[in-house]
C-alpha positions as CSV (number, residue, x, y, z in Angstrom):
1,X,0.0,0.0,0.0
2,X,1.2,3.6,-1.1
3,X,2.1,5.6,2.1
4,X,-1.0,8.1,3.4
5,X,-1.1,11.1,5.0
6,X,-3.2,9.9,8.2
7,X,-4.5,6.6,9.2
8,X,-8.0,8.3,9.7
9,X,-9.3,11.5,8.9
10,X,-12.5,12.9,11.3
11,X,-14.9,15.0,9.6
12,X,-16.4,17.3,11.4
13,X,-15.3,19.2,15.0
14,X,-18.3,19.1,17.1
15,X,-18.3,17.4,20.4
16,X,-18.8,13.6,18.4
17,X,-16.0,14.2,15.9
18,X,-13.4,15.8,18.6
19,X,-14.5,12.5,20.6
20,X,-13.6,10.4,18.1
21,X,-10.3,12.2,17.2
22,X,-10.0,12.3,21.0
23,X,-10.2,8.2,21.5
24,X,-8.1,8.0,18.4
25,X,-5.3,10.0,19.5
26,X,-5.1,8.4,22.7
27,X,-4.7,4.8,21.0
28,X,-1.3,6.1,19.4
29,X,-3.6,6.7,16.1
30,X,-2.1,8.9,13.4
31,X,-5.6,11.2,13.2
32,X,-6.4,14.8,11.4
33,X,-10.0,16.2,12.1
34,X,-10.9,18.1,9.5
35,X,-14.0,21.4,10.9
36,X,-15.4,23.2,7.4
37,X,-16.0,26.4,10.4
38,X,-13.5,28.9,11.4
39,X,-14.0,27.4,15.6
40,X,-14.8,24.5,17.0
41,X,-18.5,23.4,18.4
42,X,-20.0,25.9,15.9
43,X,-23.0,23.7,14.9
44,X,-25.4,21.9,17.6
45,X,-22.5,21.4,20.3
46,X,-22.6,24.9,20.8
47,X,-26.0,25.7,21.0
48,X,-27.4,23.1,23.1
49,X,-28.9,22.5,27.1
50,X,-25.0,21.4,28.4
51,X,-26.5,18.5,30.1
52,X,-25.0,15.7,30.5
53,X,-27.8,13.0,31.5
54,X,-27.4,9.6,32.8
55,X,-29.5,7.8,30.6
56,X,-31.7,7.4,33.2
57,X,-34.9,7.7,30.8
58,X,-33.2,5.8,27.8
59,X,-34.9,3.1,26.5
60,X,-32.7,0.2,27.7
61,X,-30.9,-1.9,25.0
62,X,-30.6,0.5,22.5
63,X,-27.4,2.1,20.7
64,X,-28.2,5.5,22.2
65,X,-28.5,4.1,26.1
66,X,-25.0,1.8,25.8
67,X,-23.1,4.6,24.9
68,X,-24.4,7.4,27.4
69,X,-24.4,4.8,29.9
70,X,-20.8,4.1,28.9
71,X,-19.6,7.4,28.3
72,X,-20.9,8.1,31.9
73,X,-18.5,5.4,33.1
74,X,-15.6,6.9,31.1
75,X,-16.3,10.6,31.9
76,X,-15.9,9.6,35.7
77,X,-12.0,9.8,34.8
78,X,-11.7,11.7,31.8
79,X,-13.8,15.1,33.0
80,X,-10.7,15.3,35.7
81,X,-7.8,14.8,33.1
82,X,-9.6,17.4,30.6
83,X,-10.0,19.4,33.2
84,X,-13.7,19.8,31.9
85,X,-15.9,21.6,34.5
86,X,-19.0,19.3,35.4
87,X,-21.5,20.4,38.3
88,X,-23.3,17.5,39.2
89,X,-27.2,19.3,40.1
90,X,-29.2,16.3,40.1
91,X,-32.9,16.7,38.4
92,X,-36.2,16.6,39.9
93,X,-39.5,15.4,37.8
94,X,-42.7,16.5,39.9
95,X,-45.6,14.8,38.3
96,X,-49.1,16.4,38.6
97,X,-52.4,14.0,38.3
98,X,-52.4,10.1,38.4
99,X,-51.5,9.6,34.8
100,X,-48.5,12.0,35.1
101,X,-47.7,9.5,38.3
102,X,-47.8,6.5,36.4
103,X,-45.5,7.8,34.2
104,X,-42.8,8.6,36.8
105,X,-43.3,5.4,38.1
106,X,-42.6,3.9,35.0
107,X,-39.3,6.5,34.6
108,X,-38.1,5.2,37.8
109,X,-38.6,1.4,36.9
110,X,-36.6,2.7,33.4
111,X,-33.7,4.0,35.7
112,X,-33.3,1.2,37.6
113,X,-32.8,-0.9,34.6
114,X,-30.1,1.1,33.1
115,X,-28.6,0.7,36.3
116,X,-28.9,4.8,37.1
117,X,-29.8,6.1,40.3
118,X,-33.3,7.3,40.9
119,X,-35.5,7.9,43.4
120,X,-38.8,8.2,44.0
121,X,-40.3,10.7,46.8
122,X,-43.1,11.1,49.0
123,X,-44.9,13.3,47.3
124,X,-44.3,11.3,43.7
125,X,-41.6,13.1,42.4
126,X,-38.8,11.5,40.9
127,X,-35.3,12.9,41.1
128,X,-32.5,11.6,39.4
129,X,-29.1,12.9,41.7
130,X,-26.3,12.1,38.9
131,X,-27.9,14.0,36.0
132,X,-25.0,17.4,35.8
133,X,-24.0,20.4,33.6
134,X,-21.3,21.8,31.6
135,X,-20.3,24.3,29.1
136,X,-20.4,22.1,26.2
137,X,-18.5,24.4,23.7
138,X,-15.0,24.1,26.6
139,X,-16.2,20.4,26.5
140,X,-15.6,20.4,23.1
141,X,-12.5,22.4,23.1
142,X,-10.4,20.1,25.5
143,X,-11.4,17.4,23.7
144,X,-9.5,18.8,20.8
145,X,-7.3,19.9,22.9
146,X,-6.5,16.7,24.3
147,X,-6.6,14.7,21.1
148,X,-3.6,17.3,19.5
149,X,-1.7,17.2,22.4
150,X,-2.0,13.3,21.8
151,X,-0.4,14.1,18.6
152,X,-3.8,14.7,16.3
153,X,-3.8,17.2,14.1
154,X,-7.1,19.9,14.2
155,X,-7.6,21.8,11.3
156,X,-10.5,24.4,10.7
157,X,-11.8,26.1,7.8
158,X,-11.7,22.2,6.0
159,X,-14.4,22.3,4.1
160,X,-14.6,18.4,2.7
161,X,-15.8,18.4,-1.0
162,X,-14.8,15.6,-2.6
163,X,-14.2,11.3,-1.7
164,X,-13.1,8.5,-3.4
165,X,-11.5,5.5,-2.7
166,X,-8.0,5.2,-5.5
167,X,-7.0,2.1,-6.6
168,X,-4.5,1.1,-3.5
169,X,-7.5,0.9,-1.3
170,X,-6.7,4.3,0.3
171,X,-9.4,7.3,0.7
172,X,-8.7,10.4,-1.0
173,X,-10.2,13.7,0.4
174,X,-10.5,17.0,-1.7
175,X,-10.2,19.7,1.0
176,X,-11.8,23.0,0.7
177,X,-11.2,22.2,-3.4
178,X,-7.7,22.7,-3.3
179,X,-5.6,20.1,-1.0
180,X,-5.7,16.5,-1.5
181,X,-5.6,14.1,2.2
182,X,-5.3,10.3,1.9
183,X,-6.4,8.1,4.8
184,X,-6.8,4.6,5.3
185,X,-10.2,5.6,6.9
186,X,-12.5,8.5,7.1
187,X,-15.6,8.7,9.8
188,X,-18.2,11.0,8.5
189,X,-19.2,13.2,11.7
190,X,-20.4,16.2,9.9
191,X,-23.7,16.4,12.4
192,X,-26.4,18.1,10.1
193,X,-24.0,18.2,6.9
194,X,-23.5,14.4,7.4
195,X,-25.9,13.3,4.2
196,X,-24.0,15.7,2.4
197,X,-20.8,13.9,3.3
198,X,-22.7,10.6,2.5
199,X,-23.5,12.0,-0.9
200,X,-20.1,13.0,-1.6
201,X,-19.2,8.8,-1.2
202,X,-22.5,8.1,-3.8
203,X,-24.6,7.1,-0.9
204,X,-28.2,9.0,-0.9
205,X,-30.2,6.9,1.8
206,X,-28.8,8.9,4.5
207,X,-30.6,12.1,5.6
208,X,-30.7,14.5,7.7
209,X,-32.9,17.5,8.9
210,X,-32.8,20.4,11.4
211,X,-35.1,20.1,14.6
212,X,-34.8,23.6,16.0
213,X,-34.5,24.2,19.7
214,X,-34.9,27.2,21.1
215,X,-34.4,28.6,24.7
216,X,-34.1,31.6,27.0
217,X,-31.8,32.8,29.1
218,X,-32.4,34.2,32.2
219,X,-30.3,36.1,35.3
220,X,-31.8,34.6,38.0
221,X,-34.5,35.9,40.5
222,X,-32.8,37.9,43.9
223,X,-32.5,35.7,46.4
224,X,-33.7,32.3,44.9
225,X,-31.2,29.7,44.5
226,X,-30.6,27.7,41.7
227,X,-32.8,25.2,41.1
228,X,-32.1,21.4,39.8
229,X,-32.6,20.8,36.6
230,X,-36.2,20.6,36.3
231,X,-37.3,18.1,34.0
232,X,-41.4,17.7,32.7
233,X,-43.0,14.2,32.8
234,X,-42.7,13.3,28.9
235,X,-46.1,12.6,26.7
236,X,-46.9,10.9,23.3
237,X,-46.0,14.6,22.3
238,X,-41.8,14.3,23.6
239,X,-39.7,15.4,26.5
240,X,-41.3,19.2,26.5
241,X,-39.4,22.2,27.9
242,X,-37.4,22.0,31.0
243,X,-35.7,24.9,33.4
244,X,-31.8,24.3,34.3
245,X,-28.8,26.3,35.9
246,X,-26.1,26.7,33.5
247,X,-22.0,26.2,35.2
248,X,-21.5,30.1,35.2
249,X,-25.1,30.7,37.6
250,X,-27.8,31.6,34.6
251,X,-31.4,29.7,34.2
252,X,-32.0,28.7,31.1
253,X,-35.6,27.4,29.4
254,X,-36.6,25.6,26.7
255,X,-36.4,24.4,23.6
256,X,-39.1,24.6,21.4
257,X,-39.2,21.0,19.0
258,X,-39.5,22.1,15.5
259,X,-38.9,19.9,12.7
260,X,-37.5,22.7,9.9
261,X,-35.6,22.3,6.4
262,X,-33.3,25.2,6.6
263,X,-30.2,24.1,7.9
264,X,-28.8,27.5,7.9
265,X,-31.5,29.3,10.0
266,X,-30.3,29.8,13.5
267,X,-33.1,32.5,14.2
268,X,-35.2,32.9,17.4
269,X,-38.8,32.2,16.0
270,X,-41.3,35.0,17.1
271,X,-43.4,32.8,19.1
272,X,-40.6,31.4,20.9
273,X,-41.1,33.1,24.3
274,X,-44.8,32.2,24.1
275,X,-44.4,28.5,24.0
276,X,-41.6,28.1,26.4
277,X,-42.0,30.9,29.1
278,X,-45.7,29.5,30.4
279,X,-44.9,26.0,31.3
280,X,-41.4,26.9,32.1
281,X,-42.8,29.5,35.2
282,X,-45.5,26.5,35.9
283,X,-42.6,24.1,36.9
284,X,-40.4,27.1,38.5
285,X,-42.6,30.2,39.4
286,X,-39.6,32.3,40.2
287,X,-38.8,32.4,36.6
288,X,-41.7,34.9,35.9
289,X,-39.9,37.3,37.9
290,X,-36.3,36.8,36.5
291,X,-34.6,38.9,33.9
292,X,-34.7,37.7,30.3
293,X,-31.3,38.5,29.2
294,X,-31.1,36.4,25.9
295,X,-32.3,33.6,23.5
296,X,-30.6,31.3,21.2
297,X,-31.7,28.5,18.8
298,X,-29.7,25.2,18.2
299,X,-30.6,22.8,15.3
300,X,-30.0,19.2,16.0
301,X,-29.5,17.2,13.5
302,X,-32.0,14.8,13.2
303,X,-32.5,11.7,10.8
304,X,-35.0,10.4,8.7
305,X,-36.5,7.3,10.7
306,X,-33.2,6.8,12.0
307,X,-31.6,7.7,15.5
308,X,-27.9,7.3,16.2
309,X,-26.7,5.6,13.2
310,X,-23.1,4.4,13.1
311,X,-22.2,2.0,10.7
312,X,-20.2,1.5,7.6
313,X,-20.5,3.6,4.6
314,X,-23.0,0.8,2.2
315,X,-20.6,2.3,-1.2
316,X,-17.1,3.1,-0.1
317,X,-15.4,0.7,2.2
318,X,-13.3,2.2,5.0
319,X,-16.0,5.4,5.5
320,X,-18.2,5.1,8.2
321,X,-20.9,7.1,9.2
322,X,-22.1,8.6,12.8
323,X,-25.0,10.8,12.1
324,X,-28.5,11.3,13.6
325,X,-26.6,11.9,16.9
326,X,-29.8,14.5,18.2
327,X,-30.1,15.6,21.7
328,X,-27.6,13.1,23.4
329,X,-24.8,13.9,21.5
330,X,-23.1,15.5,24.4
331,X,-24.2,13.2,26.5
332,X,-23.0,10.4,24.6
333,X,-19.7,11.4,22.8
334,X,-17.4,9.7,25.2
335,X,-19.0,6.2,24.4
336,X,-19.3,7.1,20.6
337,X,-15.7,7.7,20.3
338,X,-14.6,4.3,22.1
339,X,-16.9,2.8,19.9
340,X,-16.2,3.8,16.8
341,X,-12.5,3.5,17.4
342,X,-13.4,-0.5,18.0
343,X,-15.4,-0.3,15.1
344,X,-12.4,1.3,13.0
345,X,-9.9,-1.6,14.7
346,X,-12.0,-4.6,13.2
347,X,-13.1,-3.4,9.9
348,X,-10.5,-0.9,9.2
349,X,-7.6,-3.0,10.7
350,X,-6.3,0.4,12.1
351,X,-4.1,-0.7,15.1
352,X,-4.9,0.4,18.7
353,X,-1.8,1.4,20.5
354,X,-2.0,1.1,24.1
355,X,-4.2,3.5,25.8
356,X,-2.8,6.4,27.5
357,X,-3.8,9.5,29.7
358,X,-5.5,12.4,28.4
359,X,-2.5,15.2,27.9
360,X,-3.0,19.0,27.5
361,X,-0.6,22.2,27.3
362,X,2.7,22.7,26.2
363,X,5.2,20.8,25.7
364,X,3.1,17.4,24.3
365,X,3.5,15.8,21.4
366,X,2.3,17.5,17.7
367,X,1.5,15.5,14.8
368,X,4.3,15.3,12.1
369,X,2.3,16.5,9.1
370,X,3.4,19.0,6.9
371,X,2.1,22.5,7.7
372,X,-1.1,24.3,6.1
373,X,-2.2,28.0,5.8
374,X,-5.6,27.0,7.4
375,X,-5.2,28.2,11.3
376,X,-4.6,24.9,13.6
377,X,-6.5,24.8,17.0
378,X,-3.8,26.3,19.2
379,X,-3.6,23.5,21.9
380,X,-5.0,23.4,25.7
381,X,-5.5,27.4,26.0
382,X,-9.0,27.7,24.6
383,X,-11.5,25.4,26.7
384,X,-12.0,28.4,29.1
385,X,-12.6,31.1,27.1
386,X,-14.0,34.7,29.4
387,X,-17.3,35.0,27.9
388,X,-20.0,32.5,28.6
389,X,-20.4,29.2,26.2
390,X,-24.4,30.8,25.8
391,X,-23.8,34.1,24.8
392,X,-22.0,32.7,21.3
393,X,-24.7,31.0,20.8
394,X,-27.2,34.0,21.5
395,X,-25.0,36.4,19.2
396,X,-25.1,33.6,16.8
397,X,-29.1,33.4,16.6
398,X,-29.5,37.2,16.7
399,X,-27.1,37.9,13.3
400,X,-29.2,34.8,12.1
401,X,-32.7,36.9,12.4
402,X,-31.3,39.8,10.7
C-alpha cells in the first residue's frame, strides 16, 4: 500500500467528531479532524442544554443508552484529566395528576434498569441525583485539545468536498477544493451536513434535517437559589421544555421542538417566548420574575426514521458514518468515540496502540504532518474562554434573524 497522510481523517469538530479524534489519539492513532468552520463546536455542540444525563430515561438496550451509559462510566476519569468543568445538580421530575404518576413510576422502573440512580419521593416526584451540567463548547475544546496534544492534528476552515476510494485501497479527500488528504479511513461526523458527506461517497439513503430548539436565558430571581434541573413528565407529544442552571449561575428554558428544512437558520422564532416561558414559570414560578437576558436557537440534526446511526459507509469501504446523533450527543460522545475506534480496529484494521492518559498544554507531542495555511487549534489554552459558552450561541441566533 502507497504511504497516506493519516491513518484516519475525522470530519467534522463538534463534540462527536473531537471525541472520536480524541479516542483515536489516545490509542497512538495517526488522526487529522478536518472542521469546514472557522472554531470549534460551531453547529449543535454549541447551541445546546450542556447536560450531560445519565441515561436514566433511555430506552434500555438500544445504541443510544450503551453509549451514554458508557460514556458516563468513562467521563468519571476523563472530565478530571480534561480538566472539563462538570457540576453534578441532580434533576427533579414532579408529576401532577395520576396519569403524570404512572409515568414517573414507570421513569423510575426505566432508571433502575439502566442501572442509574433514581428515586422516587413522597410526594411522587422523581429525582435523578447524577444528571449534571457543563459548558459544552470548553467540553468540546479540551477534547481537541486533548486529542492534538495526543499528537492529532485539528484543522478548521476544511471544508470536505470531494471522496473516493483510488485504486490502493486508500481514501482520498479533496479539502476546501484545493488540498488532496489520503487516509486509510475516514468517519463522516459532519452532524447536520453528514448526508452531504454521505453523498459526496455516492450514498443518498442517509438524511438529515434540522429540529430547531430554542431557549431563553435568564439572570436569576434575587435571592432564589438555583434550582435542579427541572425536567417535565414526557407525553406521546416528547420530552417538553425544562428549566436548568447553567456552570457560570444563569437559568435557562426551553427548547421549542421544530422539525424545519433550513439548515442554515439559526433565528429565534417569534413565538418562541410564548411557547416556552408558560410551562417553564409552571414548573419554577420564580422564573416569571427573573430577567430575560437572551435567546438562542440550536438545530439538532435529526434523521429520517433513523436515530444514532453508526455503521459503515454501504458504497465506499473504509468510510463510516455517525449521524443522527440528536439531543444526546453530548451526553453520549465519550461512548461514541470508544466505539467507533473499536469499530475502526475490526473493519478498518487500524491498530490500537496502548491507551494512555489524556495530555493537555505545552510541551506534548504535535502531529508530524506538513504544515497548512488554514489556522490549527492552538492546543490546551482555549476550553476556558471569558465570555459565557451561551452568549456565542445567542450572538449567533440574533445575526441569524437579521
Amino acid at each position: 500500500m502507497a504511504p497516506t497522510d493519516t491513518q484516519v481523517a475525522v470530519i467534522g469538530g463538534g463534540v462527536v467528531g473531537c471525541a472520536v479524534a480524541h479516542a483515536l489519539a489516545r490509542h497512538g492513532v495517526d488522526v487529522v479532524m478536518l472542521e469546514a468552520e472557522a472554531e470549534l463546536a460551531y453547529g449543535a455542540s454549541g447551541a445546546n442544554s450542556g447536560i450531560l444525563h445519565t441515561g436514566f430515561d433511555s430506552e434500555p438496550g438500544q445504541l443510544e443508552t450503551r453509549l451514554i451509559l458508557r460514556s458516563r462510566a468513562l467521563g468519571a476519569q476523563l472530565h478530571d484529566e480534561l480538566g472539563v468543568e462538570v457540576h453534578t445538580c441532580g434533576a427533579r421530575l414532579t408529576p401532577r395528576g395520576e396519569e403524570e404518576q404512572a409515568a414517573v413510576a414507570s421513569l423510575a422502573a426505566n432508571a433502575r434498569a439502566n442501572g442509574v440512580e433514581a428515586r422516587l419521593q413522597r410526594d411522587g416526584a422523581l429525582t435523578v441525583p447524577g444528571e449534571a451540567v457543563t459548558n459544552p463548547v470548553a467540553y468540546v475544546y479540551a477534547l481537541a485539545g486533548a486529542a492534538r496534544a495526543s499528537g492529532a492534528e485539528v484543522v478548521l476552515g476544511a471544508r470536505v468536498s470531494g471522496l473516493a476510494r483510488q485504486p490502493d485501497g486508500v481514501l482520498a479527500i479533496d479539502v476546501s477544493d484545493s488540498e488532496l488528504l489520503r487516509a486509510r479511513a475516514v468517519v463522516n461526523c459532519a452532524g447536520l451536513f453528514a448526508d452531504d458527506v454521505a453523498r459526496l461517497a455516492g450514498e443518498a439513503c442517509l438524511q438529515v434535517y434540522p429540529r430547531k430548539g430554542e431557549f431563553l436565558v435568564f439572570s436569576p430571581p434575587p435571592s432564589e437559589p438555583l434550582p435542579p434541573i427541572l425536567l417535565p413528565v414526557p407525553s406521546a407529544l416528547g420530552k417538553g421544555v425544562l428549566v436548568f442552571p447553567t456552570i457560570d449561575g444563569m437559568l435557562i428554558a426551553g427548547p421549542t421542538a421544530r422539525e424545519r428544512e433550513d439548515k442554515h437558520d439559526w433565528s429565534v422564532e417569534a413565538d418562541a417566548r410564548e411557547l416556552i416561558l408558560t410551562r417553564a414559570s409552571a414548573m419554577y414560578p420564580p422564573l416569571a420574575h427573573a430577567r430575560e437576558i437572551g435567546a438562542y436557537a440550536g438545530l439538532r440534526p435529526a434523521g429520517r426514521n433513523a436515530n444514532y446511526v453508526i455503521e459503515p459507509s454501504r458504497t465506499l469501504p473504509g468510510l463510516i458514518h455517525v449521524a443522527a446523533i440528536r439531543s444526546t450527543g453530548l451526553s453520549g460522545a465519550l461512548g461514541i468515540g470508544e466505539h467507533v475506534t473499536d469499530m475502526l480496529a475490526c473493519r478498518c484494521a487500524i491498530q490500537l496502540g496502548a491507551l494512555h492518559e489524556s495530555t493537555v498544554g505545552p510541551g506534548a507531542t504535535r502531529s508530524p504532518h506538513a504544515p497548512s495555511p488554514r489556522p490549527r487549534f492552538p492546543g490546551g489554552d482555549a476550553p476556558r474562554a471569558a465570555a459565557p459558552w451561551w452568549q456565542r450561541a445567542v450572538q449567533r441566533s440574533a445575526e441569524s434573524g437579521r
